[in-house]
C-alpha positions as a Markdown table, in Angstrom:
| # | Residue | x | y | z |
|---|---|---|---|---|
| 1 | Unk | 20.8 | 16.5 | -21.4 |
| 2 | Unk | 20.1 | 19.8 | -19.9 |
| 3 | Unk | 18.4 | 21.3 | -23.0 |
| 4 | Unk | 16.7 | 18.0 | -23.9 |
| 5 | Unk | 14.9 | 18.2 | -20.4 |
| 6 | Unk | 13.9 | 21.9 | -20.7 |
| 7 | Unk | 12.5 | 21.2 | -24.1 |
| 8 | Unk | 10.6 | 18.1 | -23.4 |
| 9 | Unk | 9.0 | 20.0 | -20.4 |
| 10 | Unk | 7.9 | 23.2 | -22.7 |
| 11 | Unk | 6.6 | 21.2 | -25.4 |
| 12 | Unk | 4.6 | 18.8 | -23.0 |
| 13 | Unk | 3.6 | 20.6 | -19.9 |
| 14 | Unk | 0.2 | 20.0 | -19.2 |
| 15 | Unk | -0.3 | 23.8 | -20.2 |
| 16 | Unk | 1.0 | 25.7 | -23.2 |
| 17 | Unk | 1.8 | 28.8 | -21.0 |
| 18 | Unk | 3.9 | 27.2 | -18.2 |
| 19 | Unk | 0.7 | 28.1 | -16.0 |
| 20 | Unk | 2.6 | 31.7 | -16.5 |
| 21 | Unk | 6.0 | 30.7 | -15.2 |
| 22 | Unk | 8.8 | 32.5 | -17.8 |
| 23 | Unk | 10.2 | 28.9 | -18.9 |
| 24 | Unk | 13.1 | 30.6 | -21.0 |
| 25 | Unk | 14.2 | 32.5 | -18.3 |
| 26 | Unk | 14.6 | 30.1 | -15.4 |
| 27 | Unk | 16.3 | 27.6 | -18.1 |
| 28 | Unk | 19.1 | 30.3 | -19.0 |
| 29 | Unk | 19.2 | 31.3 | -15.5 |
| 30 | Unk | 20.2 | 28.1 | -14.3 |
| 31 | Unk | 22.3 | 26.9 | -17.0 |
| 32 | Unk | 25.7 | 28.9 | -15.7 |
| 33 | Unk | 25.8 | 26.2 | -13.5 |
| 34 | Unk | 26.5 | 23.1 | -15.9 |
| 35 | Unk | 30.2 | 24.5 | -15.6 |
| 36 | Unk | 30.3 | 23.9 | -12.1 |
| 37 | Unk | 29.4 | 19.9 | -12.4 |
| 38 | Unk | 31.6 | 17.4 | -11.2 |
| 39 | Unk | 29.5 | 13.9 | -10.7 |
| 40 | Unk | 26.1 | 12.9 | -11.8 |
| 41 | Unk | 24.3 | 13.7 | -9.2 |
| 42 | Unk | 25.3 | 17.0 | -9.6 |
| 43 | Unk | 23.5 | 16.9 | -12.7 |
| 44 | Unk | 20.1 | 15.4 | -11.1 |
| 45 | Unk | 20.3 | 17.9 | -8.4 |
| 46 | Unk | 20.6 | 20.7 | -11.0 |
| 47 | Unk | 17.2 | 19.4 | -13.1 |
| 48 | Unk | 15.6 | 19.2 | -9.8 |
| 49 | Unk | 16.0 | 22.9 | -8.9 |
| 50 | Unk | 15.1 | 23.9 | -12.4 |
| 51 | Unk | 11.8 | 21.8 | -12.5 |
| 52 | Unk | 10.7 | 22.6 | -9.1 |
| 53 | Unk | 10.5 | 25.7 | -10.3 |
| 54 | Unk | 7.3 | 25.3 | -11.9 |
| 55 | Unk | 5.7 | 24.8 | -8.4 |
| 56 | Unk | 3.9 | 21.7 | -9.8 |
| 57 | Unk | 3.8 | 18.2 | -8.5 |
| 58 | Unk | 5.6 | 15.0 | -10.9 |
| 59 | Unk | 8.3 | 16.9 | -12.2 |
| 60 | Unk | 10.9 | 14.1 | -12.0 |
| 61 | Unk | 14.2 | 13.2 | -12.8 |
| 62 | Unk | 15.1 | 9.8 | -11.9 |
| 63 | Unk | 19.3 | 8.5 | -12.7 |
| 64 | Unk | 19.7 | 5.2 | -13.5 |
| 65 | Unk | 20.1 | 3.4 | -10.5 |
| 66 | Unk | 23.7 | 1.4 | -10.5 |
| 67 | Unk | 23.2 | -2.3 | -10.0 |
| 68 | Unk | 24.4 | -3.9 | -6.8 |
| 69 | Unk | 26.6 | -6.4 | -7.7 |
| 70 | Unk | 25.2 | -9.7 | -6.2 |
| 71 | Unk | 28.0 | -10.5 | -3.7 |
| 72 | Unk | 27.0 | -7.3 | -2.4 |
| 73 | Unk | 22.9 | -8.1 | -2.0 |
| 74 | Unk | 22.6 | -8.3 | 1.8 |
| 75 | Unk | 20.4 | -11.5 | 2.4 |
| 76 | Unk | 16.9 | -11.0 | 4.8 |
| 77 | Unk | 15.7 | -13.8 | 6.6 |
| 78 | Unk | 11.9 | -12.0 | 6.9 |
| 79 | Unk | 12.4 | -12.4 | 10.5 |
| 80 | Unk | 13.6 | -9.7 | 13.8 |
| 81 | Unk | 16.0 | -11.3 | 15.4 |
| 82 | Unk | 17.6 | -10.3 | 19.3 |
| 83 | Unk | 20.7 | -10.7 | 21.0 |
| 84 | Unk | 20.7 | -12.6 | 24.3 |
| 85 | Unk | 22.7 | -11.8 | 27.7 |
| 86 | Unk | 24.7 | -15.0 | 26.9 |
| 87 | Unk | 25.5 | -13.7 | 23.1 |
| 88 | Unk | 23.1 | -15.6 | 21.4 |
| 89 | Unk | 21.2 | -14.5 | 18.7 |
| 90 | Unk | 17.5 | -15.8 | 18.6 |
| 91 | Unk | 14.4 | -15.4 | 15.8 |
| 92 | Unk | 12.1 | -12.7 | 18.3 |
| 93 | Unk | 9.3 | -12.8 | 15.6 |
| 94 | Unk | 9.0 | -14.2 | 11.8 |
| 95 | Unk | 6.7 | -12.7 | 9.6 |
| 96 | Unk | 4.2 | -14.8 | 8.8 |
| 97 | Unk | 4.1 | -14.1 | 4.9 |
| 98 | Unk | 1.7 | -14.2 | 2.2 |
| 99 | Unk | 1.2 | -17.0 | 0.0 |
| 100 | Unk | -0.6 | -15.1 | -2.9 |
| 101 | Unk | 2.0 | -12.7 | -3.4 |
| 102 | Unk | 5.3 | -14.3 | -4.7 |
| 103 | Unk | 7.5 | -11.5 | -2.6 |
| 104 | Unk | 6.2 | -11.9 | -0.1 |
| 105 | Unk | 7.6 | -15.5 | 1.2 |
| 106 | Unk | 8.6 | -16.2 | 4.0 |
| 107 | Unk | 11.9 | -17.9 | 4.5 |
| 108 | Unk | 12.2 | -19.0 | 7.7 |
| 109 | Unk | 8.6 | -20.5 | 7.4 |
| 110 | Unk | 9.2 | -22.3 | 4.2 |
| 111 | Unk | 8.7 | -26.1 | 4.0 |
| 112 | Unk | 11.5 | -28.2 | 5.4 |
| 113 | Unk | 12.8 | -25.4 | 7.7 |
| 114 | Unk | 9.6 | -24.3 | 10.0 |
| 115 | Unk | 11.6 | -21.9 | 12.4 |
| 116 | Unk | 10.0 | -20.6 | 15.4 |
| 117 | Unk | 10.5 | -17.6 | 17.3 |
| 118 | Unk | 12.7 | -18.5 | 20.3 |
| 119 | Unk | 15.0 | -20.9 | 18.0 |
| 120 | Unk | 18.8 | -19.6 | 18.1 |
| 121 | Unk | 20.6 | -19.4 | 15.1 |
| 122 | Unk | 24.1 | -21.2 | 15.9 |
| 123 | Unk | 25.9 | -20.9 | 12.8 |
| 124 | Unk | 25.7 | -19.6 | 8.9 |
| 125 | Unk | 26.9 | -22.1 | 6.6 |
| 126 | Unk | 29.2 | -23.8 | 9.2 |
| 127 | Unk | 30.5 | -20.6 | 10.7 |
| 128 | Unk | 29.5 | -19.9 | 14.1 |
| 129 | Unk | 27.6 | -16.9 | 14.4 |
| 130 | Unk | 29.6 | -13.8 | 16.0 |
| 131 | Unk | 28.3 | -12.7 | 19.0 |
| 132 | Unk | 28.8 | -9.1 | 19.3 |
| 133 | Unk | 28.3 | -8.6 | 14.5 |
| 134 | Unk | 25.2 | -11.5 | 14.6 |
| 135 | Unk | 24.3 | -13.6 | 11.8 |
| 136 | Unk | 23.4 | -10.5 | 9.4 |
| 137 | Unk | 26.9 | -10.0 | 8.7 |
| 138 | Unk | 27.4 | -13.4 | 7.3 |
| 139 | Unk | 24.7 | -12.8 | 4.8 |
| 140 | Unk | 26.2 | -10.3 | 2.7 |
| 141 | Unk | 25.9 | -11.8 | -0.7 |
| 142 | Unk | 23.2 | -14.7 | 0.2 |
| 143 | Unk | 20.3 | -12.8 | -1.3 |
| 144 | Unk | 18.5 | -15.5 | -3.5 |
| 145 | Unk | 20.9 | -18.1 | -2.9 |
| 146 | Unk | 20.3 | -21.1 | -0.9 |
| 147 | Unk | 22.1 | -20.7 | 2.7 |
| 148 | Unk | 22.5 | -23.8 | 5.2 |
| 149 | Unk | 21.4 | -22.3 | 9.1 |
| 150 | Unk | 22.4 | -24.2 | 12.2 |
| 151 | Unk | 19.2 | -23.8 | 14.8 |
| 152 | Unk | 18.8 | -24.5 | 18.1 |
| 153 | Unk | 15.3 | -25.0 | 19.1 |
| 154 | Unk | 14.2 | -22.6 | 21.5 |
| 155 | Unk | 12.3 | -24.9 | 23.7 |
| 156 | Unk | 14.5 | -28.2 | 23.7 |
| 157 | Unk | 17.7 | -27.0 | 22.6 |
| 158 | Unk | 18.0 | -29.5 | 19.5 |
| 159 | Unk | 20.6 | -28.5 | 17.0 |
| 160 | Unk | 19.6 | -29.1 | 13.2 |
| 161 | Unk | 21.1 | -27.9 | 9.9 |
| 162 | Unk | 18.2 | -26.1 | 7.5 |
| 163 | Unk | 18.1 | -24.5 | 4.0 |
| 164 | Unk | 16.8 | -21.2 | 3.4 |
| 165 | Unk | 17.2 | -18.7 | 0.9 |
| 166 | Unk | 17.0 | -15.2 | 2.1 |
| 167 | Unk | 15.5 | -12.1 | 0.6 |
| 168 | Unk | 16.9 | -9.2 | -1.6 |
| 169 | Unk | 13.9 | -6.9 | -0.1 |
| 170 | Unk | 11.5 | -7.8 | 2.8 |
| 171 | Unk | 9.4 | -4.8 | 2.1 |
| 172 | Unk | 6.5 | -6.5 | 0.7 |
| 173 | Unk | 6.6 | -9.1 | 3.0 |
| 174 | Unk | 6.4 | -6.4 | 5.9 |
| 175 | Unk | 4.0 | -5.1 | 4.0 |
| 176 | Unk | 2.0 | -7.9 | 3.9 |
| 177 | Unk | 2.3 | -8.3 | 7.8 |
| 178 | Unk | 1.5 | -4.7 | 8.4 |
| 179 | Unk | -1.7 | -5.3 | 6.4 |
| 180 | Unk | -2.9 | -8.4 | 7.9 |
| 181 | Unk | -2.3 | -7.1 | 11.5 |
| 182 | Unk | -4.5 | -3.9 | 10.8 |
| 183 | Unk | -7.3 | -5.8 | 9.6 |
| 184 | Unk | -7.2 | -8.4 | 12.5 |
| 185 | Unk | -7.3 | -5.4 | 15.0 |
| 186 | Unk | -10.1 | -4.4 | 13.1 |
| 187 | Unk | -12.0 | -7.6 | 13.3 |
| 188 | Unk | -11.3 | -7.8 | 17.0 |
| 189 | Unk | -12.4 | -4.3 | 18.0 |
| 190 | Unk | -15.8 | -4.5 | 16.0 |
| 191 | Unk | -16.2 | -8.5 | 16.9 |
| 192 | Unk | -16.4 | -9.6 | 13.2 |
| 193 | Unk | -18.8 | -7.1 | 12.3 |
| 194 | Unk | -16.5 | -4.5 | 10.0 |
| 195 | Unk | -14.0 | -5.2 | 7.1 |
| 196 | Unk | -10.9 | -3.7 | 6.3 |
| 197 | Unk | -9.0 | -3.6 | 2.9 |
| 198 | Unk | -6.1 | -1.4 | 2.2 |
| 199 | Unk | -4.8 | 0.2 | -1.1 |
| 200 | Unk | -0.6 | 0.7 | -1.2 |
| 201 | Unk | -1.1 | 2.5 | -5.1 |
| 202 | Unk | -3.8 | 2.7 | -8.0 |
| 203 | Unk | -1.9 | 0.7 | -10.6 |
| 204 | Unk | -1.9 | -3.6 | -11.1 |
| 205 | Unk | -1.2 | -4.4 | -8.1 |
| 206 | Unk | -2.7 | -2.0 | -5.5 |
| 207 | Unk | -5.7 | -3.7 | -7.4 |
| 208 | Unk | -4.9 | -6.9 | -6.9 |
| 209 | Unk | -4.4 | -6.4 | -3.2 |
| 210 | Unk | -8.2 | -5.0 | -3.2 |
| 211 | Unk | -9.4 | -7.9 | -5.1 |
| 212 | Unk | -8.0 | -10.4 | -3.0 |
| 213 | Unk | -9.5 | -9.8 | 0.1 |
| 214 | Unk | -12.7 | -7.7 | -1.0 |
| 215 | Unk | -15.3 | -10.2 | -1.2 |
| 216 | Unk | -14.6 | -11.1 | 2.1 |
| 217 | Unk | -14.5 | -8.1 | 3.8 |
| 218 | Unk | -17.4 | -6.0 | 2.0 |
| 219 | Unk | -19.7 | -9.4 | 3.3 |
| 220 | Unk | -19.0 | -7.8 | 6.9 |
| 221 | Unk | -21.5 | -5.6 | 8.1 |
| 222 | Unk | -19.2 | -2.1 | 7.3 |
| 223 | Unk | -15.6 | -1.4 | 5.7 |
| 224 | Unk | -12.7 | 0.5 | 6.2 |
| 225 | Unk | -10.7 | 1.4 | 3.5 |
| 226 | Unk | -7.0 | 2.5 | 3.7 |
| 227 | Unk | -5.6 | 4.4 | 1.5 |
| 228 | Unk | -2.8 | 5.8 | 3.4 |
| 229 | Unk | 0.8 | 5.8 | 1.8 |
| 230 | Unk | -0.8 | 5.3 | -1.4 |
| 231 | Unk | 1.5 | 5.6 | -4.2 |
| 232 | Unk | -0.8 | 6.8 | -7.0 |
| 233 | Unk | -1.7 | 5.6 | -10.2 |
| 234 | Unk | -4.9 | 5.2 | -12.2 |
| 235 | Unk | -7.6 | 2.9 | -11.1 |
| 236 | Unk | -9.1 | 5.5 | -9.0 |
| 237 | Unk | -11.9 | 5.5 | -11.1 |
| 238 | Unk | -12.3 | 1.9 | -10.9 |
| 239 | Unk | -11.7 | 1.2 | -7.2 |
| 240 | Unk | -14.4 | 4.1 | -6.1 |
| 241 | Unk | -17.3 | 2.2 | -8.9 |
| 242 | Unk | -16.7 | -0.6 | -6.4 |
| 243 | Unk | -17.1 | 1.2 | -2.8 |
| 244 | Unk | -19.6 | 3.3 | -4.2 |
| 245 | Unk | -22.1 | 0.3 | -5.2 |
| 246 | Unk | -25.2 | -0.3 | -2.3 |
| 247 | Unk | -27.2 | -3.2 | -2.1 |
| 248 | Unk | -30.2 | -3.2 | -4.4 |
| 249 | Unk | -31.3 | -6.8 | -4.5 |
| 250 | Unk | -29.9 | -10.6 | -3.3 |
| 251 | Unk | -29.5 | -13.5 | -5.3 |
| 252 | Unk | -29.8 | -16.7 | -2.7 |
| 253 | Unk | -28.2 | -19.8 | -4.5 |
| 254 | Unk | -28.9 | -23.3 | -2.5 |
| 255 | Unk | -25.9 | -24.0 | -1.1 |
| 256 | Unk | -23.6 | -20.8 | -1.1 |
| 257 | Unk | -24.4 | -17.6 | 1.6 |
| 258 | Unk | -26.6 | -15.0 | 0.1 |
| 259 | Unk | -24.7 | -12.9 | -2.6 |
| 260 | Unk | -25.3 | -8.8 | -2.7 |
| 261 | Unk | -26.4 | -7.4 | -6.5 |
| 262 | Unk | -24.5 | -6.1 | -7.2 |
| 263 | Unk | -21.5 | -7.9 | -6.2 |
| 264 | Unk | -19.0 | -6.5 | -3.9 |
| 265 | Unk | -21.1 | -4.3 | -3.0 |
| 266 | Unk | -20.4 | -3.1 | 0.6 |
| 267 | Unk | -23.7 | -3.5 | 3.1 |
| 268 | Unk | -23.2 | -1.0 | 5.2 |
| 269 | Unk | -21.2 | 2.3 | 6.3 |
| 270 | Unk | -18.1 | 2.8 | 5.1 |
| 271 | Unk | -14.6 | 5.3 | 6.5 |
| 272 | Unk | -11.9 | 5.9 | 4.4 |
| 273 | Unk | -8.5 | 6.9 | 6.2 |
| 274 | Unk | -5.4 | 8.3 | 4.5 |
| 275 | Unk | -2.7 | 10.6 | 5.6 |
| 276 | Unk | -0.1 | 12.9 | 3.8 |
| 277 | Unk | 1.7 | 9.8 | 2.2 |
| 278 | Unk | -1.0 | 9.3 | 0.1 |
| 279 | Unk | -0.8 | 11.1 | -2.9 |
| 280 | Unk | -1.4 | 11.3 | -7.1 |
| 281 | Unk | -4.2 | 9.1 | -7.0 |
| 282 | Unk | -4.0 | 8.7 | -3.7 |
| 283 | Unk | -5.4 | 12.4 | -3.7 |
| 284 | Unk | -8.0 | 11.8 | -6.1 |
| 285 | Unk | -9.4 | 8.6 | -4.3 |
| 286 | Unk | -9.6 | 10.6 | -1.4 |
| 287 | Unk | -11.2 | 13.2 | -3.2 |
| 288 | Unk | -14.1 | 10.8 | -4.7 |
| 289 | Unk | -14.6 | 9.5 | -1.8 |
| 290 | Unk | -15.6 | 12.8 | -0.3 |
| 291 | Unk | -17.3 | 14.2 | -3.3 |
| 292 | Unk | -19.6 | 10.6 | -3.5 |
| 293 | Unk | -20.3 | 11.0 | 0.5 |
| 294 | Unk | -19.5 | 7.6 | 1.0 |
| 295 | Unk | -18.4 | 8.3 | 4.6 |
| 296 | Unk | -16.1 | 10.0 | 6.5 |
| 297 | Unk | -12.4 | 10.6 | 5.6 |
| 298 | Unk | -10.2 | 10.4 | 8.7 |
| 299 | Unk | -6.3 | 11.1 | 9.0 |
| 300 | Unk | -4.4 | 13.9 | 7.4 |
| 301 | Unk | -4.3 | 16.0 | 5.0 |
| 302 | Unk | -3.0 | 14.3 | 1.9 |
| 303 | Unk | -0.1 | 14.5 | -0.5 |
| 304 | Unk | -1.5 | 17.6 | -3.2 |
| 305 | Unk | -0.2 | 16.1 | -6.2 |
| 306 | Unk | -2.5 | 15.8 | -9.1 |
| 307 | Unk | -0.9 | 16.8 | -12.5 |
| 308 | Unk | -0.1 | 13.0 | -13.8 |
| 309 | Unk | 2.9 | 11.7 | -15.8 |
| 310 | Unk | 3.3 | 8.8 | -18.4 |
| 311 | Unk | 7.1 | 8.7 | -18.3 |
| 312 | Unk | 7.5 | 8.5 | -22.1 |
| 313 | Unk | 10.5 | 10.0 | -22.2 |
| 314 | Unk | 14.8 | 9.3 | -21.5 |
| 315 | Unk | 17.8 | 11.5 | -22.0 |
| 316 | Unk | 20.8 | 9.8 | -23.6 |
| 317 | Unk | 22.1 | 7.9 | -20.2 |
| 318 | Unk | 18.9 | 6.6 | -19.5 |
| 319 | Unk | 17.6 | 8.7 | -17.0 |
| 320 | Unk | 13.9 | 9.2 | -16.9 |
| 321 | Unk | 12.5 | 12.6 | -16.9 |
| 322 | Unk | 9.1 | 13.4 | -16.6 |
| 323 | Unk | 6.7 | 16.1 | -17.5 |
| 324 | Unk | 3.2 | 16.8 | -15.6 |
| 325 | Unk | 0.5 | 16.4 | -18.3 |
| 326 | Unk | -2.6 | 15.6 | -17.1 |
| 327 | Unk | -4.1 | 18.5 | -14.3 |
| 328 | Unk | -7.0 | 18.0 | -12.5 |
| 329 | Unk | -10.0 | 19.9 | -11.3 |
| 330 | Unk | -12.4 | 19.0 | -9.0 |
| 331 | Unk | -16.3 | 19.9 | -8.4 |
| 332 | Unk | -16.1 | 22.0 | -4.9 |
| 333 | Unk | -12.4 | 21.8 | -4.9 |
| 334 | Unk | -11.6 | 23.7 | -8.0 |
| 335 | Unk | -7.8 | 23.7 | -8.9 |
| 336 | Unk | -7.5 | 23.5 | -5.2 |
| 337 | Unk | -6.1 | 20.2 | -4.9 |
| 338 | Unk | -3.1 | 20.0 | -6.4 |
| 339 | Unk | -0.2 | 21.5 | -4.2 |
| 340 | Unk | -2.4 | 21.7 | -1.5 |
| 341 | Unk | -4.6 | 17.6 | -0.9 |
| 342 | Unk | -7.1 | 17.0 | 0.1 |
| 343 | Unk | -8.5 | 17.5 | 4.1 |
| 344 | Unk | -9.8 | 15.2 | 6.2 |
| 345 | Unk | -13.2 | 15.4 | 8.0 |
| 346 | Unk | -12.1 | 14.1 | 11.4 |
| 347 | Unk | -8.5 | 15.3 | 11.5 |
| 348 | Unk | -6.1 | 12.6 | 13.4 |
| 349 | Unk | -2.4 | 12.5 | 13.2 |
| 350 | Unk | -0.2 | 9.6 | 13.6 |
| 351 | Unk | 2.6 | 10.8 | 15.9 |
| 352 | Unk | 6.0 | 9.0 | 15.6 |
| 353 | Unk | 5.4 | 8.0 | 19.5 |
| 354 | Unk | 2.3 | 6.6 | 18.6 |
| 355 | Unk | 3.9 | 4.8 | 15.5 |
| 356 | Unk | 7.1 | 3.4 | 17.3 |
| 357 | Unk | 4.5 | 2.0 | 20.0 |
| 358 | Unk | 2.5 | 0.1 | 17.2 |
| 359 | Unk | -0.1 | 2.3 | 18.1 |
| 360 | Unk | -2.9 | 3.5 | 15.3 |
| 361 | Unk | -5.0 | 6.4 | 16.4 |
| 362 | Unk | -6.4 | 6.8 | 12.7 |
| 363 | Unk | -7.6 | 3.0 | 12.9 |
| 364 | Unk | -9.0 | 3.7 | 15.9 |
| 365 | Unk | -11.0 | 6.6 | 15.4 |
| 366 | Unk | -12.4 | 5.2 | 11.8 |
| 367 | Unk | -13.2 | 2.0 | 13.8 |
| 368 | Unk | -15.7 | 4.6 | 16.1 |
| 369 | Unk | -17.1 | 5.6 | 13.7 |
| 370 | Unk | -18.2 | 3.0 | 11.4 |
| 371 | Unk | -19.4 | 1.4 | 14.4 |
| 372 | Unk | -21.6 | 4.7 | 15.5 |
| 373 | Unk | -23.1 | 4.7 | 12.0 |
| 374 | Unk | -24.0 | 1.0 | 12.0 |
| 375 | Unk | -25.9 | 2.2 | 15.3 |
| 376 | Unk | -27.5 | 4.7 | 13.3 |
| 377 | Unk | -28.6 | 2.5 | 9.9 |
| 378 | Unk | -27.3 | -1.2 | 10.5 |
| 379 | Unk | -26.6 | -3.1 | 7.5 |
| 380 | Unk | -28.4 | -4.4 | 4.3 |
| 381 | Unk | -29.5 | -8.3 | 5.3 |
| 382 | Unk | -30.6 | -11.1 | 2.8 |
| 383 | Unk | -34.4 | -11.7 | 3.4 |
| 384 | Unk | -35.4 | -14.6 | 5.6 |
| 385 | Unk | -35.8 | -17.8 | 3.0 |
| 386 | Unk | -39.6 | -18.5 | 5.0 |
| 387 | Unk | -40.7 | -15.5 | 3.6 |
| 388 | Unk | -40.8 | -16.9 | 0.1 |
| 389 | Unk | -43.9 | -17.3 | -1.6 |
| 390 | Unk | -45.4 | -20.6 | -1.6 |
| 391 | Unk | -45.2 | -22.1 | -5.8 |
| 392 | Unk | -47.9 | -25.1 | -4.4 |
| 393 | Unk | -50.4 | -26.0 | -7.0 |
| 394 | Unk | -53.4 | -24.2 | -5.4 |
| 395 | Unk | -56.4 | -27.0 | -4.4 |
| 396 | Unk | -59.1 | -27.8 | -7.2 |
| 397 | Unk | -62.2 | -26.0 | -7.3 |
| 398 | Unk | -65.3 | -28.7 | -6.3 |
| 399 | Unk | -66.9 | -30.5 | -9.0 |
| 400 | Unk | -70.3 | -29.5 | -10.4 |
């Protein structure tokens, strides 16, 4: 497995001369220590060392991840949940979910049960809940299978028996919440005026995440787009085609709003923020975006990480191993990019003090921005219907 790796990376590195690193070397210099492995991930942690020594970006080695045996899958109700004085655990918040992204269900919220924060759960299939080890405890296992609650309500105090079936992973739907509450603070600071879409990766479903919400927001007078913690991928190309598109004509049907031509085009200013989670694509996103002067970038430097993989390959147990192919270089930016990102023009960081507060400096500062450009050139309108021209048959001349 050791020699399989090393070879696939010298026969496919994105460069035939290692970009002048002595492959042969730092493979038998390294290999000494296959005597001294006891577990698998002594093995990972060895191809690791070795491939980081080409100082390049998606040089992976990925083991096959066990699987968790499913009395083991710890069951997520999509919900925080806090212990009283009196040892009662109550639902503080539910996530409100998102309907067009299976994942991203909500249990608590799902038809027959209708939860509410406040609401105590009593008991977890007929065993009272413990008050010190709370209900999470007696969910071990209950991941995707259904699970009978006993609720008080919060305000009443009526007991009822519901169904739910909890979650193997509430990421996406606290994704999905994280999401929806950045745009509505966006709406509310700029009164309706600005949009905001966010990007998690450039593959399907980063781009389904855009689509979903673009028309809507790009109608709004400006846009900010989020690209932070994007997780790469390959639509880059596609996603800046769409924020780079201006307003060049309107089409004016009779009974929809006034449509943009092209469509999705945004109308006005737009701010991209990202930070140093975004990265791969991430990068080069950011890096359009800057090169097209669409607006300003705000945040952080980002990830520098822009040789590409295709994960073709597996060694004999299955583990993937990966081998940067594709290196990119930028007009301004050179090779400059990868290992280092890309910078922002208004540098803001995102403190954890900040983040632990719910706080969003970046947001903020984008949101001053897009609104001091739409003082500065406000927005593309449709033109005012009564300005048509009048297609009345013009009067008859007189009669000889």
């Amino acid at each position: 497995m050791y020699g399989e790796a090393a070879r696939l990376m010298r026969d496919h590195y994105w460069t035939a001369d290692m970009a002048g690193v002595d492959w042969g070397q730092i493979v038998a210099r390294y290999r000494p220590l296959l005597d001294k492995i006891a577990t698998r991930d002594d093995l990972s942690d060895l191809l690791w060392e070795v491939q980081g020594e080409l100082g390049t970006s998606h040089a992976y080695e990925i083991a096959p991840t066990p699987p968790v045996e499913a009395e083991r899958r710890l069951g997520l109700l999509g919900a925080d949940l806090a212990r009283g004085d009196d040892g009662s655990w109550r639902v503080s918040h539910i996530l409100p979910g998102e309907s067009s992204v299976l994942a991203a269900r909500s249990p608590l919220h799902a038809p027959g049960v209708a939860m509410h924060a406040g609401d105590v759960i009593v008991a977890v299939d007929g065993k009272a809940v413990d008050r010190v080890r709370g209900p999470q405890a007696m969910l071990v296992g209950a991941a995707g299978k259904p699970v009978e609650l006993t609720v008080a309500d919060g305000v009443t105090g009526e007991v009822r028996e519901v169904v739910v079936e909890p979650l193997a992973d509430e990421r996406p739907l606290r994704y999905q919440a994280w999401v929806a509450d950045r745009r509505s603070a966006v709406h509310a600071a700029t009164g309706g005026r600005v949009g905001y879409v966010h990007l998690p990766d450039m593959m399907g479903s980063g781009w389904a995440e855009l689509h979903r919400d673009l028309r809507v927001e790009v109608a709004r007078e400006g846009l900010v787009v989020d690209v932070r913690d994007n997780g790469g991928g390959h639509v880059s190309e596609l996603v800046l085609e769409k924020l780079a598109r201006t307003v060049h004509a309107w089409c004016l049907p009779r009974h929809l709003a006034p449509i943009t031509y092209p469509q999705d085009a945004p109308r006005g200013p737009r701010v991209l923020v990202t930070n140093e989670q975004a990265g791969s694509d991430g990068d080069i996103v950011t890096a359009g975006f800057k090169q097209r002067n669409l607006g300003p970038v705000v945040g952080t430097r980002t990830w520098g990480g822009v040789i590409g993989i295709d994960m073709r390959y597996d060694l004999v147990d299955r583990s993937s191993v990966t081998q940067p192919r594709y290196a990119f270089w930028f007009y301004g930016l050179g090779w400059g990019v990868e290992n280092y990102g890309v910078d922002p023009d208004v540098e803001v960081p995102l403190p954890p003090q900040d983040w632990a507060a719910g706080r969003d400096p970046q947001l903020d500062r984008a949101i001053e921005l897009v609104m001091s450009a739409l003082e500065e050139e406000p927005a593309a309108r449709p033109p005012d219907r009564a300005t048509r021209p009048s297609r009345a048959a013009p009067p008859l001349p007189p009669r000889p």
